[in-house]
Phi, psi and omega in degrees: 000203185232046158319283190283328174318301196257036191025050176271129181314304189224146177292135213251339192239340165285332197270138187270092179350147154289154164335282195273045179234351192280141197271160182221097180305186181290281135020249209329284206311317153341310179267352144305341174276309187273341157296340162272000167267318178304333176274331167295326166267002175049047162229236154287133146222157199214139214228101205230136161170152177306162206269142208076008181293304183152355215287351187262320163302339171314275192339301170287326139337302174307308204273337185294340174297348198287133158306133161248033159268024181217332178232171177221097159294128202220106158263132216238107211236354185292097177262000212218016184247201171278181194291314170302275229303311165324276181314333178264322178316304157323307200284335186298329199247031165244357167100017208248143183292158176286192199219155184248354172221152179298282153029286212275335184292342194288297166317308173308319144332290219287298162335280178332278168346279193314311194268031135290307191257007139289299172288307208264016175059359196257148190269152136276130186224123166263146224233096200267098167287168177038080219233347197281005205265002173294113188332164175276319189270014167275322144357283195294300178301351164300292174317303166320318192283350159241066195227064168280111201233343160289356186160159226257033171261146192267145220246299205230174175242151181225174168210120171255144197229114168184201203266180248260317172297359180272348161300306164310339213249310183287345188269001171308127179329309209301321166266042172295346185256327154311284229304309178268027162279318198302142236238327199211097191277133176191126224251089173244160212228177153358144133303135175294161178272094085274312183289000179264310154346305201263341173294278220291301199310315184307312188270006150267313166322320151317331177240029161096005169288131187272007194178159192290163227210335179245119188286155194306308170302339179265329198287346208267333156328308192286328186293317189301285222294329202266323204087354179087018161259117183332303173301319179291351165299311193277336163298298146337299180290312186285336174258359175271322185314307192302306170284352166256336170290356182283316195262007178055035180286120166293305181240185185279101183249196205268337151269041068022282185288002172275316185276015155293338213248335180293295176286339149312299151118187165268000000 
């Protein structure tokens, strides 16, 4: 492959970064600011971008920042099942048994939920990847579940996370009450072409690269061609990698990324 060509530690575009390695646009860092508002304000939030955008590096970002004696991150990642499924999933990652009923799993959530942030002081923030893909009455129990109304303390944070139609979906009448728990909204889009410059280098610097690795005309191909989303970049990039070590090429030109962009698709 073209690992030894361009002498790299690693494939530079396969690898997923450890946390403090993540590259962070303007976009990423922006919704990182409101999701740590969102958490100060213990309420909803809701986290939108085409699929490959960052909502998951946001996500991981955020959370590696956490005191975790003070939140409790619980990721939920079961989008496609019922409302018990949902509800046991929850209890798995609050330590809690599964459950054979709604009824008794609900209770036992909100029971949980109280005696965390009474005894044990730590927020719970439930974290819904792939979220568009949840029924409409998992919606409504979701809402519910933080609809503490005996006292004006707020018990848990939910964040909900997915693409860009579950915005659509909640502004539908039918999630008028949800909509308006949300407390803190936030849309991510494309690396700007510039930031798309400054991603590939950083994730070839990461993998041992000594020199620019891509020419001015291929980075601003990979900007046209990705659209600025990061994953279709690192798709791009790695098969533009490919093809110039295929042509014994010292760097990357624009055809190289046209024919990255060919096998890629759309």
């Amino acid at each position: 492959m073209y690992r030894q060509h361009f002498a790299l530690k690693h494939y530079p575009f396969q690898r997923t970064p450890h946390t403090d390695e993540l590259f962070e646009s303007e976009a990423q860092g922006e919704a990182c600011a409101r999701i740590r508002h969102l958490l100060d304000l213990r309420g909803i939030g809701l986290l939108t971008g085409e699929a490959g955008c960052g909502k998951t590096t946001v996500c991981r970002r955020v959370a590696a920042d956490l005191n975790t004696g003070l939140f409790r991150i619980c990721y939920v990642s079961l989008s496609t099942g019922s409302v018990l499924d949902t509800y046991n999933v929850i209890a798995a990652e609050l330590g809690l048994p599964a459950f054979t009923g709604r009824a008794a799993a609900y209770r036992a959530i909100r029971a949980e939920v109280s005696r965390m942030v009474a005894e044990s002081k730590q927020l719970p923030v439930l974290i819904f990847d792939e979220a568009h893909h949840l029924r409409n009455e998992i919606l409504e129990e979701l809402r519910l579940l933080t609809n503490y109304r005996m006292d004006a303390e707020k018990r848990l944070c939910m964040l909900l996370v997915g693409l860009t139609e579950l915005r659509r979906r909640l502004a539908m009448s039918a999630h008028e009450s949800l909509s308006q728990r949300i407390v803190v909204r936030c849309h991510l889009g494309g690396l700007h072409r510039e930031e798309v410059s400054v991603y590939l280098e950083h994730r070839l610097q990461l993998a041992g690269a000594r020199a620019p690795l891509f020419e001015a005309g291929a980075v601003e191909a990979v900007a046209l061609a990705s659209n600025g989303i990061p994953r279709r970049i690192d798709r791009i990039a790695h098969h533009a990698l490919l093809a110039a070590a295929g042509d014994q090429a010292h760097c990357v030109d624009i055809q190289h990324v046209e024919a990255a962009s060919r096998e890629v698709g759309p």
